[in-house]
N, C-alpha and C positions, 0 to 999 in steps of 0.2 A: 504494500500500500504506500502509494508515493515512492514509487522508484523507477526511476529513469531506467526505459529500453532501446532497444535497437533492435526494428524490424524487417527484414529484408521476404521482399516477395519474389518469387521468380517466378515467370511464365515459361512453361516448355510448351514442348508441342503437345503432350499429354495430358499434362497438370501444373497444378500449381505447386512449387514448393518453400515454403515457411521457416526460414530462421530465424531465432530471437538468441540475443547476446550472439550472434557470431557460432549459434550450436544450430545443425536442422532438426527440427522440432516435426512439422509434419508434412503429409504430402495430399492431395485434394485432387481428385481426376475429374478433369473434364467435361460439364454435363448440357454446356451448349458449346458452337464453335466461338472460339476466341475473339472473330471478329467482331464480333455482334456486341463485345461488352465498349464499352466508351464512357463509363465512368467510374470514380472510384466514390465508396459513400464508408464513411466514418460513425461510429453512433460507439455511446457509452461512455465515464466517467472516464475521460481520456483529456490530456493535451499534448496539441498537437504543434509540435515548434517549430516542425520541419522534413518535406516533401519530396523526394529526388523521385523524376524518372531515368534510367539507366540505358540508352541503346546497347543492347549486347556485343551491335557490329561496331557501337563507336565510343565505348566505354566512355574516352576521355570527356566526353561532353555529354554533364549531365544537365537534364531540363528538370529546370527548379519551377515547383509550382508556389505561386505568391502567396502569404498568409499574410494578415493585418498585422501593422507594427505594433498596435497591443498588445499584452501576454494576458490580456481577460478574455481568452479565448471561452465561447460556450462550453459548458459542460453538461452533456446528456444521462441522466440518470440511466443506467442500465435495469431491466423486469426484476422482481424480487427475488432472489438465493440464486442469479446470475453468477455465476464462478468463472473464472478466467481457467481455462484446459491446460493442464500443462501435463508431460511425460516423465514423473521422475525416474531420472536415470539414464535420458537422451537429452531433457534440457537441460537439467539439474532445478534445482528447488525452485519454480518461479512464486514467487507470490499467488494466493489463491483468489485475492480482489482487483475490479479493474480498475482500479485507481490507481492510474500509471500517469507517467508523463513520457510521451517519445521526446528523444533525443538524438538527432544526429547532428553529426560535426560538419558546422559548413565545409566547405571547399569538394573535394577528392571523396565520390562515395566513402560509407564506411565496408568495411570488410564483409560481405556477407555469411560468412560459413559454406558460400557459393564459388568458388573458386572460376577467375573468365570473365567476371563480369565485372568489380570492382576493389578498390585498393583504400587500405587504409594509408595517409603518410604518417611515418613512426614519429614517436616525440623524440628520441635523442636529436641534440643539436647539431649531428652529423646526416641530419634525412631531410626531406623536406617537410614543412612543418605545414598544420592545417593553413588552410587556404590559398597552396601550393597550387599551380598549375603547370600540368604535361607540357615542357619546351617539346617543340620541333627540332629535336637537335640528330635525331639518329633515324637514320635511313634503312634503320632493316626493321624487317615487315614483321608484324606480330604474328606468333603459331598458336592456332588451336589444336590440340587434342592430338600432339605427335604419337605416335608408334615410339615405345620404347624397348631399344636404348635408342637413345636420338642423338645426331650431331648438328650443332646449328653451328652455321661458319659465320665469324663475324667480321664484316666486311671491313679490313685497317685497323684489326687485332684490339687490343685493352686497351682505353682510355683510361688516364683521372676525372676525375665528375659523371663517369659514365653509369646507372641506373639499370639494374638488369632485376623483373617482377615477373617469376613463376608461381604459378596458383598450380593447386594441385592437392593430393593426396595419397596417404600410403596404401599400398592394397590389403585388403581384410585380414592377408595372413604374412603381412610386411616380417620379412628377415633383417634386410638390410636397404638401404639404396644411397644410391651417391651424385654428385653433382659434381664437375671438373669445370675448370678453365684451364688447356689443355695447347700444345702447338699440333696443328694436322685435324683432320677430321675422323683418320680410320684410327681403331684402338691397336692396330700388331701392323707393326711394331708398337710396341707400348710407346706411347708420348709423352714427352715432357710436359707436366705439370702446374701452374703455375699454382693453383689453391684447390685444394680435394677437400671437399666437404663428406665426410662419411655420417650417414646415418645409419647408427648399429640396434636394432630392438631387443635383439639377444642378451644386450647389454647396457640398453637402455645411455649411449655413449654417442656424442657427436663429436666425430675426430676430424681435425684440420693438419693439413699435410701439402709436402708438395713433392714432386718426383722428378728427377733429372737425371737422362743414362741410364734410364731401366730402373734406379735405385731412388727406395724410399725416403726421405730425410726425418728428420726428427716430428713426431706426432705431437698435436698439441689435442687434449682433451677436455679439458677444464671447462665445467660448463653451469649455469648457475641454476637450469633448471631442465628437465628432458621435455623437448613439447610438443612433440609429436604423438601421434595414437593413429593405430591401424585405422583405415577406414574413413577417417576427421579429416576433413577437408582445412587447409593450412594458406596463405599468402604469404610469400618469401619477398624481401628486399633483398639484393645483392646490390653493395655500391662500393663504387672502384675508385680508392682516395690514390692521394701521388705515395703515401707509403705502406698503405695497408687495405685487406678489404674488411669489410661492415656489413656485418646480415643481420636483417632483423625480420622475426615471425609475429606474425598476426599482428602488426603496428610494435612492437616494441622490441629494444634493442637486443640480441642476445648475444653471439660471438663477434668479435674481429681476428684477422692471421697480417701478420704484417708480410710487406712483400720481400723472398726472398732472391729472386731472379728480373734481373733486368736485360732488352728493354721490355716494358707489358703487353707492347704490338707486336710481337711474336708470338704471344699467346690469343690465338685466331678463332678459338672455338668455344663451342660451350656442350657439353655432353653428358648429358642424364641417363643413366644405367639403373637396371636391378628393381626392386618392388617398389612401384612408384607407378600412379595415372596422373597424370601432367593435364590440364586443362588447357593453359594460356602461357604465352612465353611471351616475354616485353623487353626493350630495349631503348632509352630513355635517355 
């Protein structure tokens, strides 16, 4: 009662599906066609602060619907022993009353537990901060929904300031999977390295590495919290400083590896292996 959420709707072609805090909650199939709907109606002890529509094909521009600059927004009583639905144990513990307030962050959607569709930007002072806007700076084309293991070749190798946002998820019975910024596209011969993100579930371990001449170099493990889970849909930052990189999950900061190989435009690729479904690939 009185607690700020964040709701994310997503239309498929099927149904509709429902995350609340950034978890899917539920899914709702289809019982006219899609086209036919053209409004959206709100009702219940709610406020409402704020509106995004999301194009899927063009994420970066989202259409804000206008709310009055008063915060006395009406408030609709919901029918008597009205309960707000929730799953515990898929949403975790929501409140049982609809006496919410939505909240979303201007700028940059928020995260939906929908991975493809939109980005939180992280609060560390090294991300871009709310009401951040996508530069036109990088010319390669975003991927939906690659076949993994995937090589994406990046056109004049690793910049500083450069932005790289994979959405995605582990698969239901994730072992392992890994992310490389790597020289070459093919894996054999094995390639050098520049930062190996390993994700281990075995051991609940996110290892940072780099390789050069077939040979491993020293592991960095140190992590402050494990955040991933089979199946949970995740949004990853990856950002390329002049001495280190910076990844940060679901909007907040978690590893950096500082760089040990120079120069970074040698390192031309990007390659995601092993148990992992990949939504969305971005370059920024």
């Amino acid at each position: 009662m009185g607690h700020e959420f964040k709701l994310m709707i997503l239309v498929e072609n099927t149904s509709y599906r429902i995350a609340v805090n950034s978890q899917h909650c539920w899914e709702f199939v289809h019982r006219i066609p899609i086209e036919r709907v053209s409004n959206i109606y709100i009702e219940g002890s709610v406020e409402i602060e704020r509106i995004e529509f999301v194009d899927k094909l063009n994420p970066y521009v989202p259409r804000t619907c206008s709310l009055p600059p008063s915060t006395n927004y009406p408030v609709v009583r919901p029918y008597p022993g009205f309960k707000f639905p929730y799953q515990p144990g898929i949403c975790g513990m929501l409140p049982d009353q609809p006496d919410y307030k939505v909240f979303i962050t201007p700028g940059i959607p928020t995260n939906p537990s929908y991975p493809g569709t939109c980005y939180i930007p992280p609060t560390d002072p090294g991300y871009p901060q709310p009401g951040y806007i996508q530069p036109e700076v990088s010319n390669l084309a975003p991927v939906f929904n690659p076949t993994i293991p995937y090589a994406y070749p990046i056109y004049g190798g690793l910049k500083p300031g450069m932005l790289i946002y994979i959405s995605g998820r582990p698969c239901a019975s994730a072992y392992k999977f890994a992310i490389n910024f790597q020289e070459g596209t093919n894996p054999y011969p094995p390639p050098d390295i520049a930062f190996h993100l390993g994700v281990r579930f075995y051991s609940n371990q996110v290892v940072r590495n780099a390789r050069i001449n077939d040979g491993w170099e020293h592991e960095e493990n140190m992590i402050p919290h494990f955040p991933f889970q089979p199946a949970v849909n995740f949004d990853m930052i990856i950002r390329v400083d002049h001495d280190r990189f910076m990844v940060a999950i679901d909007g907040q900061h978690f590893v950096e590896f500082a760089h040990r190989h120079f120069p970074l435009d040698r390192f031309d690729t990007l390659y995601i292996e092993n148990d992992i479904v990949v939504s969305s690939i971005r370059f920024a």
